[in-house]
ROVO-208083 format. One record per residue (C-alpha): y, z, x. Coordinates in steps of 0.1 Angstrom, whole numbers, plus 5000, padded with zeros to 4 digits. Layout:
BEGIN
YZX;...
END
This chain:
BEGIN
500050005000;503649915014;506250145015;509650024995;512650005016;513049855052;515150025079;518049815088;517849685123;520349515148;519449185130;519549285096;523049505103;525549195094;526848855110;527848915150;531248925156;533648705177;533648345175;530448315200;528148565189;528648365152;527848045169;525148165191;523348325161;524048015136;521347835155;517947805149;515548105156;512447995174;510248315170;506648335158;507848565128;510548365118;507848025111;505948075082;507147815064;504947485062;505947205082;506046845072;502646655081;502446315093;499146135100;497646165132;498445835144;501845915134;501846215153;500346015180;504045915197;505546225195;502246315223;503345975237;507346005249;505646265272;502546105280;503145765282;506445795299;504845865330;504245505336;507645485345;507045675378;502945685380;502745385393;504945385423;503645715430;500645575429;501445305456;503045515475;500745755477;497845525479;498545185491;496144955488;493545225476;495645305446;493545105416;490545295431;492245655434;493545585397;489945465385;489145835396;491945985377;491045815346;487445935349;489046295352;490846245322;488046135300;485246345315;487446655322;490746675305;489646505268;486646735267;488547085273;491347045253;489046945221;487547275230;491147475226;491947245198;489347405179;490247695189;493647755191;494847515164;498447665155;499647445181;500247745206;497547575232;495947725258;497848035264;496948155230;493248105237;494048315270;496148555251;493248615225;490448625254;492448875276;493649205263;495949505271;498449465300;496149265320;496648985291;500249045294;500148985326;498048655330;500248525304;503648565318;502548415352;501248145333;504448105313;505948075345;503547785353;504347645318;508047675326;507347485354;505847205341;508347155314;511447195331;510146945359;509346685330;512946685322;514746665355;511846455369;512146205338;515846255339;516146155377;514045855370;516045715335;518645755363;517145545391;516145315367;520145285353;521645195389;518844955400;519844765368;522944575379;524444545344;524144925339;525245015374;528944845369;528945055338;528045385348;528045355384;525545425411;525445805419;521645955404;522546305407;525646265386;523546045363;520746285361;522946555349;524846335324;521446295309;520146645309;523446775300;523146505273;519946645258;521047015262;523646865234;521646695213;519547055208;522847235203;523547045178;520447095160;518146855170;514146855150;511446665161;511346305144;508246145141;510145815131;511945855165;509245895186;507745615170;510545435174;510745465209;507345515225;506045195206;508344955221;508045055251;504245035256;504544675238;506744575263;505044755297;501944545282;503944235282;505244255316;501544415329;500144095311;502443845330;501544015364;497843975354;498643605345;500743605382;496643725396;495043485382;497943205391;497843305426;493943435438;495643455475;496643845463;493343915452;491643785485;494343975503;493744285483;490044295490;490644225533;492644515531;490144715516;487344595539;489244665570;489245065555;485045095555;482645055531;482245125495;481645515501;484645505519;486545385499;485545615473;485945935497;489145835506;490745805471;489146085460;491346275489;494246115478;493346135439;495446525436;498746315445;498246105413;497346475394;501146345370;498746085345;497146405334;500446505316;499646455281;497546725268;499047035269;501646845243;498646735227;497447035209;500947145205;501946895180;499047005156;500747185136;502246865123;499246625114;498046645084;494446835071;493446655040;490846915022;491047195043;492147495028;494347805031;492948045052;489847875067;489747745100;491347375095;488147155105;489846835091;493146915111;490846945141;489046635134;492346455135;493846595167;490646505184;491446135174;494646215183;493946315219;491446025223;493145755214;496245875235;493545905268;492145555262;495445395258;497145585284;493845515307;493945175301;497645125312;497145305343;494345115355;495844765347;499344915362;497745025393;496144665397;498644495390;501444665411;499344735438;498644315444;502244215437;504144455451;505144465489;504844755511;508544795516;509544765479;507945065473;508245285501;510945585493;514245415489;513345095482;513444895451;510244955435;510245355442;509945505413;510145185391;507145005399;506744805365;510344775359;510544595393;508244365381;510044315350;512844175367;510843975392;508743815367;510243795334;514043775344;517344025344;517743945304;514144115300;514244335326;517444525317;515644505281;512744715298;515444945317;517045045289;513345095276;512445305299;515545545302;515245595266;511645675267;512245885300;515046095282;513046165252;510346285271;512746555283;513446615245;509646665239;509646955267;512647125263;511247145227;507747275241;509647545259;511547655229;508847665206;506847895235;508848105250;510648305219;506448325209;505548505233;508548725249;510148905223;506748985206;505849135239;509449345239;510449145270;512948945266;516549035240;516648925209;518948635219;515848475232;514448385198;517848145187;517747765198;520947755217;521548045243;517847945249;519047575256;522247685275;520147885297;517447575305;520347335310;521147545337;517747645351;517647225350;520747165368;519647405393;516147265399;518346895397;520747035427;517047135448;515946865446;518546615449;517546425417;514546275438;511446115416;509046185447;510246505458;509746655422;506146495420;504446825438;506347065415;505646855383;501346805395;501347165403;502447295366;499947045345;497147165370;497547525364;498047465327;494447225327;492747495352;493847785328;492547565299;489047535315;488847855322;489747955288;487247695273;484747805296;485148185287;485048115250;482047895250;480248185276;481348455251;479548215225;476648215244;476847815242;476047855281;475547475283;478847355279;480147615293;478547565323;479947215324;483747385313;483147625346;482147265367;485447115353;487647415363;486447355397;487447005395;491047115383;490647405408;490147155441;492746905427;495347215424;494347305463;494747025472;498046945460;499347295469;498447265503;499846895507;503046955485;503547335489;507147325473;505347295434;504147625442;507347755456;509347665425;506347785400;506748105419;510448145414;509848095376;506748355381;509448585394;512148505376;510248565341;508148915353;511149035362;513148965335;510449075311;510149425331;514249445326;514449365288;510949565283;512249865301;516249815278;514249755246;512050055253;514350305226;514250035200;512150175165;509349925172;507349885144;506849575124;504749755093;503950035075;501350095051;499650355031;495650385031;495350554996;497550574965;497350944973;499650965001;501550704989;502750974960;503051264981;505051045006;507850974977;507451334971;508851405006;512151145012;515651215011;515851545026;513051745011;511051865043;511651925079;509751755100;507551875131;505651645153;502351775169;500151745198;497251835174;496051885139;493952165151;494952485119;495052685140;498052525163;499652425130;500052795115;501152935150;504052635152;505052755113;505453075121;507453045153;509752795132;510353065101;511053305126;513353185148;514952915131;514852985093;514552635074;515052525045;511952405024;508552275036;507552175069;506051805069;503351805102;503151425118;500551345144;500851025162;497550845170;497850585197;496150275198;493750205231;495449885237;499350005242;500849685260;501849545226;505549615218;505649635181;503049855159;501349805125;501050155115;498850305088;499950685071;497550945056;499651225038;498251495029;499051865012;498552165026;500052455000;503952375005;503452205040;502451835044;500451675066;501351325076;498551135101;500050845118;497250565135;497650245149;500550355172;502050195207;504750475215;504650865201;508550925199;509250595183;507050655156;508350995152;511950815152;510850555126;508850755104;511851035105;514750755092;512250625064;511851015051;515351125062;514651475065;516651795064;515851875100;513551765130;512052045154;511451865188;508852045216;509951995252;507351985277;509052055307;507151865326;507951575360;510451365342;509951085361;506251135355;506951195320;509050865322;506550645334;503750715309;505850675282;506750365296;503150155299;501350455275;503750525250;503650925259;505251125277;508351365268;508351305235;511151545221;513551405248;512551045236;512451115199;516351235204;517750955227;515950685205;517650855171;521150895186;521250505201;520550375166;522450615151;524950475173;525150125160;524350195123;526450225096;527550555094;525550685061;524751045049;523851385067;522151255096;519051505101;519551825125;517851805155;516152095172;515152085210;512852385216;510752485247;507352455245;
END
């Protein structure tokens, strides 16, 4: 049974005030509590481009990366990648679409698999991964809509040729668009993913045509790969230099995210969506087929018709591989056609993950009590990522290759996590066959992330920054929020104490928290009271039960009230913090007076455990937690007298 009445907190107290706070707050708000509403559902080949501005934009750059990383070897290193994606990547990630299918991915499946603290824990550092990844997708994508704007020479007498004021036109661009109230549009996506594969398949099909024209390139092609050893080789050396090419495994992670938004004909409320699933796994195999088939034909076809010094660093091709070849083969009209393309495609990809990031981070921090509640609304969230981008921008001086080893290291950890999750989930199962195969993939992802670490070291030196940067800015806000009320419900378990609970409010008893039930301890505590203190009216005992797991910030608590000739008993379980139950519980009642215990124990001690164990000195608590939201509410009637007394 629910109890009437709701104590107001600093969101439910009235509008901010100053002209900032209004328009700060007048955004959207982001957080898990705030969603319930239904979204709009599209089909899943609908929902397909929104997956593909992220996915398929990598073409832009893959390619050239690809050359660059691989030379002649590159259609062979890529033929490895695809069989990664469709033996490896597809397979996990229809494991935590079934699995985690409110579109939170991965980290929800980790979240659920790992528990208490050391959850907490895993998922922050993996945030920090996350936050990686995404904010890499937008500078990187950013930087190469830029390089592909002042290698066009229409668009370079317009906007000029500087790529780092370019790239931060774009980003501060799409910081705009989101402050302005951007939502997801699957008519956009559509929009602009579709013509762009039609017409990287156009010019891809005229370099194939160029091939066939000219069997010179092939011959050439296959001398170069003789002079390198035979067919194991070959085959060992691209798998050594497969890791560099780890960016065409982008995809996924969005993947499962979007779910939320396809729709789940026949399945119904409650149940686990099987028909929602069904669609995503469509959804995730047709995007690793089409996007496996571009790659392969890309990497052919640039590898045989582009020269070594277009696409060194610098050079024409870098970082444009296919709209090089748009130009050379099919003309400037065409080619600045495919630029513009491109840069669109490129820019929205960066509206796909600055949406990814604030759809994820206001799930997952304030719930957890570590970040402020400003972190839940859309734009200080956005202002705060436009600079985090500008920053990473200024690093790396709006370089496509540079950002490469950051941008591989965040979708490995996010596709290693993934396994790992899939495989835990499947062991827990006891479906010990795939799993086995789910821990043989992780090791996969695992080598492919060593390897790139080791070769490209900064990736891990930026995911560590944003490690850093988001423990210790979750410790901070945990450790500010730490006198907030904290609970999210109340509810009665019987009818009984649901009467005797109205039978208490509005300043009818005096309230007297407890170590123990024990009579005994009670009757001793009473007297001591009437003696010294003389109240007024019946004392209401409250005992605070904690839960084992205490690394959650807000409780769901459950009340037993009881009678005990003019005394009640009230039995608090389901806890995460003694003194701010004891605060909460006292505003709902209101009572004429609180008596506190001190236990005069180590403060700092005392300090600590209530901290990570929600214990500690619990009078002391009890009072600073009453008088800071005293503080900031409206002042209302008799607040309760408060009683410190040595225990």
């Amino acid at each position: 049974m629910n109890i009437v009445g709701q104590i107001p907190t600093r969101e439910s107290a009235g509008p901010p005030r100053g002209f900032l706070g209004r328009w700060i707050f007048a955004g959207d708000r982001m957080d898990a509590h705030q969603h319930t509403g239904a979204h709009a559902t599209h089909r899943w080949y609908s929902v397909l481009w929104l997956t593909g501005v992220d996915y398929f934009s990598t073409l832009g750059y893959q390619p050239g990366i690809a050359l660059l990383a691989a030379g002649a070897l590159s259609p062979i290193a890529t033929a490895i990648l695809v069989l990664v994606t469709l033996t490896c990547a597809l397979p996990i990630y229809a494991q935590v679409a079934g699995r985690s299918y409110a579109g939170q991915g991965s980290l929800a499946l980790l979240e659920n698999l790992l528990r208490g603290w050391r959850g907490k824990l895993f998922v922050l550092v993996r945030l920090g991964f996350a936050g990686t990844d995404f904010v890499i997708t937008m500078t990187l994508s950013a930087a190469d809509a830029a390089q592909h704007a002042i290698e066009n020479p229409h668009l370079r007498s317009i906007i000029g040729g500087s790529r780092f004021q370019i790239t931060i036109g774009l980003l501060s661009l799409l910081a705009l668009v989101f402050l302005a109230g951007f939502k997801e549009a699957i008519r956009l996506a559509t929009a602009v993913a579709v013509p762009y594969l039609a017409l990287t398949l156009v010019v891809l099909a005229r370099g194939l045509w160029e091939v066939v024209q000219h069997p010179a390139l092939l011959h050439l092609w296959r001398t170069d790969l003789a002079a390198r050893g035979d067919w194991t080789m070959l085959a060992a050396g691209a798998m050594l230099i497969f890791p560099k090419l780890a960016l065409g495994l982008s995809g996924f992670e969005t993947g499962v995210s979007v779910m939320p938004l396809i729709t789940s004909e026949g399945d119904r409320i409650l149940e686990v969506p099987r028909q929602r699933i069904r669609n995503t796994l469509k959804l995730l195999t047709a995007a690793a087929l089409i996007m496996s088939g571009m790659l392969m034909l890309s990497s052919f076809v640039t590898t045989l018709l582009i020269p070594v010094e277009a696409y060194r660093i610098g050079g024409p091709a870098s970082g444009r591989a296919i709209a090089y070849l748009a130009h050379g083969l099919l003309g400037e009209v065409f080619g600045t056609v495919y630029d513009l393309s491109s840069i669109l495609i490129l820019w929205f990809a960066g509206a796909s993950a600055m949406a990814g990031l604030l759809h994820l981070i206001p799930r997952y921090l304030p719930r957890f009590g570590m970040a402020p509640l400003w972190v839940a609304y859309t734009r200080p969230l956005v202002l705060v990522l436009l600079l985090i981008n500008v920053l990473v921008t200024i690093a790396f001086k709006a370089d496509v290759e540079a950002q490469g080893g950051a941008y591989a290291t965040g979708v490995l950890v996010l596709m290693l996590s993934a396994a790992v999750a899939s495989a835990l989930a499947l062991w827990r199962e006891a479906r010990r066959t795939f799993g086995l195969y789910c821990w043989m993939v992780s090791l996969v992802f695992l080598y492919t992330l060593i390897d790139n670490v080791i070769k490209r070291p900064d990736g891990l030196i930026i995911a560590s920054i944003f490690i850093a940067t988001v423990i210790g800015f979750s410790a901070a806000s945990r450790y500010r929020r730490a006198t907030e009320l904290r609970v999210a419900d109340l509810k009665m378990v019987d009818d009984s104490s649901a009467d005797l609970w109205l039978a208490m409010v509005n300043k009818k008893v005096n309230l007297v928290p407890v170590r123990s039930m024990d009579a005994d301890s009670r009757r001793r505590k009473a007297d001591e009271i009437r003696r010294y203190y003389s109240p007024q009216g019946p004392l209401a005992f409250i005992h605070v039960s904690l839960l084992d797991n205490r690394s959650e910030f807000l409780a769901n608590l459950r009340v037993r009230v009881t009678k005990e000739g003019d005394n009640y008993l009230i039995e608090i379980s389901q806890a995460i913090a003694i003194a701010n139950t004891i605060a909460y519980i006292s505003e709902l009642i209101d009572p004429i007076s609180i008596f506190l215990g001190l236990s005069r124990q180590d403060l700092m001690t005392q300090s600590l455990r209530y901290l990570f164990l929600g214990e500690g000195e619990t009078g002391l608590m009890v009072y600073t937690i009453l008088v800071r939201y005293w503080n900031w509410t409206p002042p209302g009637d008799v607040r309760p007298v408060i009683f410190l007394i040595s225990e």
